[in-house]
Structures are given as C-alpha cells and as structure tokens.
C-alpha positions in Angstrom: 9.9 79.6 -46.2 12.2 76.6 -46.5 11.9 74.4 -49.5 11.5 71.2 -49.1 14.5 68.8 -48.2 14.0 66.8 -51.5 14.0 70.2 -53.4 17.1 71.3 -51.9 18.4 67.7 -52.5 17.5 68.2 -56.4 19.0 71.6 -56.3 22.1 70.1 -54.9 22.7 67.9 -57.7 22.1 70.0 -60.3 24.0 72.9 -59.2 27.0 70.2 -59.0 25.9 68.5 -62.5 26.2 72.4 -63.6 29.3 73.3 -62.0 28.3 76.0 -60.4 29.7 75.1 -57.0 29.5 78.6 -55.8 25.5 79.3 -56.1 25.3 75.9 -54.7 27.3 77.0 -51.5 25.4 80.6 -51.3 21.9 79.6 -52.7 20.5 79.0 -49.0 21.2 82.3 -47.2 20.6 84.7 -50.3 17.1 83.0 -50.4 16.5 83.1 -46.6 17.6 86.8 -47.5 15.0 87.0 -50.9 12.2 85.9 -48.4 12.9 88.3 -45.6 13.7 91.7 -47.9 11.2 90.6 -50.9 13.8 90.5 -53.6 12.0 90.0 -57.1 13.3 86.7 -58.6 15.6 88.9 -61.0 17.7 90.4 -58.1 18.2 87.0 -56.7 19.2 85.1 -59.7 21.8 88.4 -60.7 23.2 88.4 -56.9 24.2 84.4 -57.4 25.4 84.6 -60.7 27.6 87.6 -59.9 29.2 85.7 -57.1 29.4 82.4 -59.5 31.7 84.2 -61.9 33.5 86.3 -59.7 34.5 82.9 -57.8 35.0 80.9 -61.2 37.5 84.5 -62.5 39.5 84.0 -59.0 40.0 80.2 -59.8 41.2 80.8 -63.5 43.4 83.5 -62.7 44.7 81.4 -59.6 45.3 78.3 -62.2 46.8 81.2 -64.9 49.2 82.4 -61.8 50.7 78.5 -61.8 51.2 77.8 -65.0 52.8 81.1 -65.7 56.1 79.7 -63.2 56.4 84.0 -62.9 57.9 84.8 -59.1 55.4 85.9 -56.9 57.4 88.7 -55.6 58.4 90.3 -58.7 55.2 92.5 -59.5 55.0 96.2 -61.3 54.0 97.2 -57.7 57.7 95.8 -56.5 59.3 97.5 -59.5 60.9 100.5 -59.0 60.8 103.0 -61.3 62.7 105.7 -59.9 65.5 103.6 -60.3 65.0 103.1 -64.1 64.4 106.7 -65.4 64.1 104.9 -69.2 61.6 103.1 -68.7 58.1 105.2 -68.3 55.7 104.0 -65.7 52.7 105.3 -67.8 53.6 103.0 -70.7 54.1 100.2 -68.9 51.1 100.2 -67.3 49.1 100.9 -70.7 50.8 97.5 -72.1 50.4 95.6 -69.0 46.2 96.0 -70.0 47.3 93.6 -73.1 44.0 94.8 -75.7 45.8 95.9 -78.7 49.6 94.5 -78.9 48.5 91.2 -77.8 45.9 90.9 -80.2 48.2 92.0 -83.1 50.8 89.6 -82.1 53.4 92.0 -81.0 56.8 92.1 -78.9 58.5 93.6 -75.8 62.4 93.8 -76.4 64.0 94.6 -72.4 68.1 95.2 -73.4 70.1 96.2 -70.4 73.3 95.0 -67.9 72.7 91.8 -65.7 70.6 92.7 -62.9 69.6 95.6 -64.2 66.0 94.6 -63.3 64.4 93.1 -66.9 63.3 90.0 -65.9 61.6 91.7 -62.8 60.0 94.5 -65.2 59.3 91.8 -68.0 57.1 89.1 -64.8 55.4 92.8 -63.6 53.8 92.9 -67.1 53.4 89.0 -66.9 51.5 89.6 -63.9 49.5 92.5 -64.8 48.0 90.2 -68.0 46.9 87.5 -66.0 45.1 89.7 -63.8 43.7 90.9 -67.0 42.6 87.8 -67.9 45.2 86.4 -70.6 47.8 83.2 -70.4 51.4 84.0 -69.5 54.6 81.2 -69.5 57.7 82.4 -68.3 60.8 80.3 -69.3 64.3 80.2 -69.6 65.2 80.7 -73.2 68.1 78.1 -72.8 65.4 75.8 -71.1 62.6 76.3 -73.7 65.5 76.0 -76.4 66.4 72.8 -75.2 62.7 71.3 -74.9 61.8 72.5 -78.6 65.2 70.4 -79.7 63.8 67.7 -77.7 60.4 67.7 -79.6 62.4 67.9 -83.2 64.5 65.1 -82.3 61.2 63.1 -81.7 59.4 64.6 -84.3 56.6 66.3 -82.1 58.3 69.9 -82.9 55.1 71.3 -85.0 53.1 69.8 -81.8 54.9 71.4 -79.1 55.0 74.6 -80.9 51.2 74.7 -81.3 50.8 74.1 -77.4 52.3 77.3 -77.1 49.1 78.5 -79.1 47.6 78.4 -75.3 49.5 80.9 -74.2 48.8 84.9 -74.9 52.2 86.1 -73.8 55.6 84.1 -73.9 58.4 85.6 -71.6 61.9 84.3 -73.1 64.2 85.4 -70.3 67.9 85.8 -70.6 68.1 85.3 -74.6 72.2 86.2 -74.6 73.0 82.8 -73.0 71.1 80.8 -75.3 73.6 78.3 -76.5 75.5 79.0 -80.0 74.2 75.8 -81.7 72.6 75.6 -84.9 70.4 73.1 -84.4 69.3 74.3 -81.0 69.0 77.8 -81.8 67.6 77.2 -84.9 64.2 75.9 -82.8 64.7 79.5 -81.0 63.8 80.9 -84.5 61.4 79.0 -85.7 59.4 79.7 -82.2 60.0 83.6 -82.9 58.5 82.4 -86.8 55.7 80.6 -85.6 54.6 83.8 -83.0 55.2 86.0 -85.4 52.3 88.5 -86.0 50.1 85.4 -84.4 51.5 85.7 -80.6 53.0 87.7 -78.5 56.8 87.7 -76.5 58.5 89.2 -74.3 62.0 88.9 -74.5 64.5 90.0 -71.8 68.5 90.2 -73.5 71.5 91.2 -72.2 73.3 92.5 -75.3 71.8 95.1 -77.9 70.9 93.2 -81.8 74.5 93.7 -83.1 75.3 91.4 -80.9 72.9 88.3 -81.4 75.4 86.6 -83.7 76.2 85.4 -80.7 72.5 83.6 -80.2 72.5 83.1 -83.8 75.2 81.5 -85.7 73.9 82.2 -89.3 74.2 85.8 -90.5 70.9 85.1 -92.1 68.8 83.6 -89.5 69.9 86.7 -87.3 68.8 89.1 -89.7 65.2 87.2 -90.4 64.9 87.1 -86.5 65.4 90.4 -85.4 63.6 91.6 -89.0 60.3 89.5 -87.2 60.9 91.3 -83.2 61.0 94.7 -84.4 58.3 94.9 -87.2 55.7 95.3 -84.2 57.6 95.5 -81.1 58.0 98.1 -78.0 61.7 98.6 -76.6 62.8 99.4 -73.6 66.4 99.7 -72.9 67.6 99.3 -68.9 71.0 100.8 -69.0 71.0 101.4 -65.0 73.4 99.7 -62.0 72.6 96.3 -61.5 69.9 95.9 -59.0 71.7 93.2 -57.4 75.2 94.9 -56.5 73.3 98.1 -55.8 71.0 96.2 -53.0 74.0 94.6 -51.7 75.8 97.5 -51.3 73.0 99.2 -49.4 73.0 96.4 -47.2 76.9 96.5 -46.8 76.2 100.6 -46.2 73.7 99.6 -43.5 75.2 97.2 -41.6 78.3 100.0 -41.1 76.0 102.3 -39.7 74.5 99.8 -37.2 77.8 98.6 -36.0 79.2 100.7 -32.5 81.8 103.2 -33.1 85.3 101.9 -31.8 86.7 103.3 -28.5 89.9 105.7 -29.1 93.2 103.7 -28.5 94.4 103.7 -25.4 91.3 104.9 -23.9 90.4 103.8 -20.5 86.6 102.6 -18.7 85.7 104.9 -15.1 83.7 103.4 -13.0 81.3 105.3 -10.7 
C-alpha cells in the first residue's frame, strides 16, 4: 500500500532535518519491497540503517582521502615488495590496521637512498588507515616546518599544533632537507614533542640518526628528538636501487628491444 502523499511529504523532511539522506533516497522501494515479501518492521528498519551508514562511511572516508593530500596511485597494492626484501609485507599490513601503535602514540621511521620507494611505502600505510577509519595528512616536512614558523611568528603556534590533534597519523616526508635553521627546525621539534606518546608519525629520511645534525643544529635538541621517535617506534630501513633510475632503465632496456635491428653494411634490397 502507498502511504499517503502528505506522509511521504512529512517523511521527506524529517529524513532531511535528520540527515539521513540515504534512507530518504531508499525508503520507497524497500517498503514497496516490506509490503510485497512481509518483512517484520525490524528487518526493514535494519536494511535502511545498514545502507545509511555504509553510505555516510563511504562519504567520511572520501572527505579523509582529501584531506590526507596522499597520491592516489601510491597504495600498499602498487608497492612492491619483492623489490624491497627489508621490508616484510606481513608487518606492514598488521600496522596499516592502526589499533595498537596509533592508540599509543607511536612512530614509523622509513631510512633509505632517494627513490628508494619510502614515501610510496609510508602513503600505502596512509591509505590503508583511512580505509580503516582514522585521519591521515601528508606533508612536506620543509612545508609543514615553514607553516608552524609562520604560526610562531604570529603567535598562533600552540593553536596550529593542536589542529594537528585532528589527525591520527602525520606523514613528515623527506625530513633530510628540512632546512638547518634554528628557529625553523626548532618548530620541527616541538611538533615531534607535542605528538609524542599522544600522536602518531610517520617519518620518511634520507640519512640514518647520525646524521640529523644536519636537521638539527643543536646537539641537544637532536638527541631529545630522536630520544622521543625511537622510545615507541617501528623501523624500516630501504637500502635498495632507487625506484626511479631502476624504472627508467627498464624503460631505456625496453625501448632497445622494440627498436628494428640495423641492416649489415653494405647490404643490398632484391626485389622479386
């Protein structure tokens, strides 16, 4: 039976005053479908719901997927791990569930070459998370350096780092070229010191610890820094060919092959 149109006009409004957009776009043929199979009221109300939060999960994790600026295409499923023999698939996947580390506040160190495929490993497990359900930013250490200096120079630094708060997982990629500047770098720190134990990172570096004097100009602050990442941190060290020259010298092998095999010198072309 079809209710009434100034029931289903009701129905409309409050669905929409609800914000349940997605029952209020299904409602009509699962209760054409109640009617004609004799659903109890229970079964109907469950199938709705179901679909309401399944739609509203899609949305959040599309909204998570933007605000995370991660590349689309770098993904554990576009990581190869045949390539990188120190890194273990198994463990990566058990940390890109988040549950434990995250909730402890702890780290992901990725050392290796340039293009040797940590910034693509560190988005996988920034993917993986959202899908999971948590908050992920992906930035630039220099970039995120240079905003946090901003917000000291206009006093808001306490303000920007709790805004961070929002965010389950923070990726600081490339930390070797973060600029040798004490005030600059000294925001880097106090980021690593506000996360600490609290919040997770993720932090992608090209050179091992003995060489983040380089990031860090004080012996002391260097020391406290790396004394925070390590106290509950995983460490994954990528010491393989750079993904980049490798991949170009595939293509450079691959474009030999296709191109036709000279004729001899002094060869000559009979016709039939």
């Amino acid at each position: 039976m079809n209710a009434p149109a100034d029931d289903t006009g009701r129905l409309a409004l409050m669905l929409n005053e609800l914000r349940l957009p997605t029952i209020g776009r299904l409602w009509p043929e699962f209760a054409k479908r109640s009617d004609k199979e004799g659903w109890q009221g229970s079964r109907l109300l469950s199938a709705l719901f179901e679909h309401e939060l399944a739609e509203r999960d899609k949305r959040r994790t599309g909204r998570y997927r933007t605000e995370s600026r991660l590349d689309p295409t770098k993904t554990l499923a576009t990581f190869d791990f045949g390539l990188v023999p120190t890194v273990s698939k198994a463990h990566v996947t058990a940390l890109a569930t988040g549950d434990a580390w995250l909730e402890k506040g702890a780290t992901i160190l990725l050392f290796g070459p340039p293009g040797g495929g940590k910034s693509h490993l560190g988005s996988g497990i920034g993917h993986a998370l959202i899908d999971a359900g948590y908050r992920v930013l992906f930035t630039r250490t220099s970039e995120i350096v240079q905003k946090l200096q901003l917000a000291r120079q206009s006093l808001q630094l306490p303000w920007a780092l709790t805004k961070l708060d929002r965010f389950d997982l923070v990726i600081l990629d490339d930390l070797s070229y973060a600029k040798k500047d004490q005030a600059e770098t000294s925001v880097l720190f106090e980021l690593i010191s506000e996360r600490y134990e609290r919040k997770s990172l993720l932090i992608t570096a090209n050179q091992p610890f003995s060489g983040w004097s380089d990031v860090f100009p004080d012996p002391g602050m260097t020391v406290a820094a790396i004394d925070r990442l390590v106290h509950h941190s995983t460490i994954f060290e990528l010491n393989v060919e750079s993904y980049r020259r490798r991949d170009a010298s595939d293509k450079q092998k691959s474009r030999k092959r296709q191109l036709p095999a000279a004729e001899p010198q002094g060869a000559t072309t009979m016709e039939a």
